[in-house]
C-alpha positions in Angstrom: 44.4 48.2 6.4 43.5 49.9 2.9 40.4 51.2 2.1 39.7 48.0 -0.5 40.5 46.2 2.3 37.7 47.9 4.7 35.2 48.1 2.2 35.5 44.3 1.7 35.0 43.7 5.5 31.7 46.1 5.5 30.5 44.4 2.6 30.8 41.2 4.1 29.6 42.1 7.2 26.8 43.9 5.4 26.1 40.7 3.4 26.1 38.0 6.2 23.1 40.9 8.1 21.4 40.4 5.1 21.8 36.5 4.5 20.4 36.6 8.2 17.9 38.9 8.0 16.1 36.4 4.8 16.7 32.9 6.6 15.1 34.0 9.8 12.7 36.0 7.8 11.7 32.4 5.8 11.9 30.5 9.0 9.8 32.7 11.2 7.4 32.5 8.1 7.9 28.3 7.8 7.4 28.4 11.3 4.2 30.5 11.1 2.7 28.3 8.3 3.2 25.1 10.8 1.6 26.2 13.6 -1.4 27.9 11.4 -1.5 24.6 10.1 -1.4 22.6 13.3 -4.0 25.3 14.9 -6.4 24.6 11.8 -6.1 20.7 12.2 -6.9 20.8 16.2 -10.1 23.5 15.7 -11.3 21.2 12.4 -11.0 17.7 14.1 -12.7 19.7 17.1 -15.4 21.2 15.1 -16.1 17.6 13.2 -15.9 15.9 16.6 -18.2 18.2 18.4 -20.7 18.3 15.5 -20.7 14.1 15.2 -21.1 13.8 18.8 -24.2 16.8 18.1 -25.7 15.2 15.6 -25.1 11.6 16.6 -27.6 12.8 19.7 -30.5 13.5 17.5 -29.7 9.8 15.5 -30.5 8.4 19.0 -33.1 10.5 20.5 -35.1 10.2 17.0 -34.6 6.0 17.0 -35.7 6.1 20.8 -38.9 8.3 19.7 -39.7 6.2 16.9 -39.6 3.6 19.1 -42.3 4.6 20.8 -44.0 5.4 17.8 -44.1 1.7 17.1 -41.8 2.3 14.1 -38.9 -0.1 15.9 -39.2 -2.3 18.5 -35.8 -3.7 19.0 -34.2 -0.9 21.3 -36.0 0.7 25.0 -38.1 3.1 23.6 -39.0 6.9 24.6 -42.3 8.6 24.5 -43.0 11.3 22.3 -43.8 13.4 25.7 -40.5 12.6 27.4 -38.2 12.5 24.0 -39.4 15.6 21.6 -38.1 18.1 24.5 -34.8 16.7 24.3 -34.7 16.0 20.6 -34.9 20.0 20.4 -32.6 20.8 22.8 -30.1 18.3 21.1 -31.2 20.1 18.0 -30.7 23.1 18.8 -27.0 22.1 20.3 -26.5 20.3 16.6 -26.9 24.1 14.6 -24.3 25.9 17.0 -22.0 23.2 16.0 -22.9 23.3 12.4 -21.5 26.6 12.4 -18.1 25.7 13.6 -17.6 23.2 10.6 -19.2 25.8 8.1 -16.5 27.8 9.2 -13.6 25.5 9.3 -14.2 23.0 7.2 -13.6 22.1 3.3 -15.8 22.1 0.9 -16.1 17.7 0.6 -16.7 17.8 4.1 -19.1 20.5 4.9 -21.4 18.9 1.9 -21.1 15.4 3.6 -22.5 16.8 7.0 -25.4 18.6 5.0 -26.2 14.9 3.3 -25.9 13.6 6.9 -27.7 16.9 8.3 -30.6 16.3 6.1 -30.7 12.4 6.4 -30.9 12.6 10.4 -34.0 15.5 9.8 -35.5 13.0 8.1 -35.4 10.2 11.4 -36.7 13.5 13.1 -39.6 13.9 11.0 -40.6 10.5 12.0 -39.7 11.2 15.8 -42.5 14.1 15.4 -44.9 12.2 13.6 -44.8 14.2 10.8 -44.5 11.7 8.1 -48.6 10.7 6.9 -48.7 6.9 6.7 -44.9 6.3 8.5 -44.2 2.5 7.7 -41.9 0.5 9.3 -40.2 0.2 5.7 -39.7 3.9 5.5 -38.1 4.1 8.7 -35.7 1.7 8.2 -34.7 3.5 4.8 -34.4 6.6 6.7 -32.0 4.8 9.1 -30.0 3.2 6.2 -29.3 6.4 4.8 -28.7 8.4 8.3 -26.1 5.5 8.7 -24.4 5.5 5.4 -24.5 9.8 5.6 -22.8 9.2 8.7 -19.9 6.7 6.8 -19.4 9.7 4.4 -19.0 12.3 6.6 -16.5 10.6 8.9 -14.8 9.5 5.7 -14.5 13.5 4.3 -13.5 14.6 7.5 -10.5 12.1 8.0 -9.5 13.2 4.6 -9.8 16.7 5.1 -7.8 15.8 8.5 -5.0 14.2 6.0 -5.5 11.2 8.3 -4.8 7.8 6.4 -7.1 5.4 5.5 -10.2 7.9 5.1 -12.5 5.1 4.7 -14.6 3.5 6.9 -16.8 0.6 6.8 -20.7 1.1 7.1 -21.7 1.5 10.8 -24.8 -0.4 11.5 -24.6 -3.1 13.9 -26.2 -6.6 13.4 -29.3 -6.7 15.0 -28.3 -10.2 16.6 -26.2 -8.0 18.4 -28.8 -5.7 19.4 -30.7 -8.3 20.5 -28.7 -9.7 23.2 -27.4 -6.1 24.6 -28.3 -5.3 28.3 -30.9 -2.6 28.1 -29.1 0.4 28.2 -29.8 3.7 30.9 -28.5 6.0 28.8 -29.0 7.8 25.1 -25.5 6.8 24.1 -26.3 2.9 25.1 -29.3 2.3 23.5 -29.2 3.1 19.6 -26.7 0.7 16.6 -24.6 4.3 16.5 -24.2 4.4 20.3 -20.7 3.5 20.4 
C-alpha cells in the first residue's frame, strides 16, 4: 500500500470520527432541548394547576363567608368565625404557589393570575367585612370579575402550555342549577367554580 494510499485511509477514517463526533454532538444537544422542554411543560402545567386549585380555595371559602355575611344566599353558608381561619390558611397556601408560576411561567400568563389574584382579594375583602356599605350588587360584580379572571388565566396558561383551543367559555353556572344541587359537605361542592 503507498503512502497516498494510507494517508487516504487515515483521512477517511479521521473524517468519519469527526462526522460522528458533530451528529451525536447535535443529537445529544436536540435530545437535551426535548427533554428541557418536556421538563418545563410538566413543572408549568403543575405550577398552573397547583396555583388554580390554591386560588380556586379562597373563590370558595370567600363565597361561603359572604354567605354568611348575607351577601348571597343561594349556596350553605359559613360563618365568619368558622371560615376567616381557613380563608387564611388557604391564603397563605395560594402565595407559596404564586411563586412557583412567578418562576415558571410566561409573561401572558403570570399577568393573567395577578388579574385573577387581585380579583379573588377582592371576594376576600368582602369575606372580612372590609368593604364599608358591601351591597349585594358589589358582590356580585366582584364575582363576575373573579370568574371571568379565572377564564383568562386558564386561557394564558393553555396557551403558554401550547395546548389547542386556548379558549374557554366563561365559568359561571346558571343559578337554576344552583338551585336544585344537593347541599354540598364540602368546600369543593358548594360554590358555581366547585367543579
Amino acid at each position: 500500500m503507498s503512502v497516498t494510499q494510507q494517508l487516504l485511509t487515515v483521512g477517511a477514517v479521521l473524517a468519519g470520527a469527526v462526522l460522528s463526533f458533530v451528529g451525536t454532538g447535535l443529537n445529544d444537544r436536540a435530545r437535551f432541548r426535548r427533554d428541557h422542554t418536556a421538563k418545563l411543560f410538566e413543572q408549568r402545567s403543575a405550577a398552573y394547576a397547583g396555583y388554580g386549585r390554591a386560588i380556586k380555595a379562597c373563590y370558595q371559602l370567600s363565597y361561603r363567608i359572604a354567605a354568611g355575611r348575607g351577601l348571597h344566599a343561594q349556596i350553605p353558608s359559613l360563618s365568619p368565625e368558622d371560615g376567616l381561619p381557613q380563608l387564611e390558611a388557604a391564603a397563605a397556601q395560594r402565595e407559596r404557589d404564586w411563586e412557583h408560576v412567578l418562576l415558571l411561567g410566561d409573561p401572558a400568563t403570570v399577568e393573567a393570575a395577578r388579574t385573577w389574584h387581585r380579583s379573588v382579594w377582592l371576594m376576600e375583602w368582602y369575606a372580612h367585612g372590609w368593604i364599608e356599605g358591601a351591597d349585594a350588587d358589589g358582590w356580585e360584580n366582584a364575582v363576575a370579575s373573579a370568574s371571568r379572571a379565572r377564564t383568562e388565566f386558564y386561557a394564558a396558561a393553555r396557551q403558554s402550555l401550547d395546548i389547542p383551543d386556548a379558549r374557554l367559555t366563561d365559568g359561571i353556572w346558571p343559578v337554576e342549577w344552583m338551585m336544585k344541587r344537593k347541599p354540598a359537605t364540602t368546600a369543593d361542592e358548594t360554590s358555581p367554580e366547585g367543579r
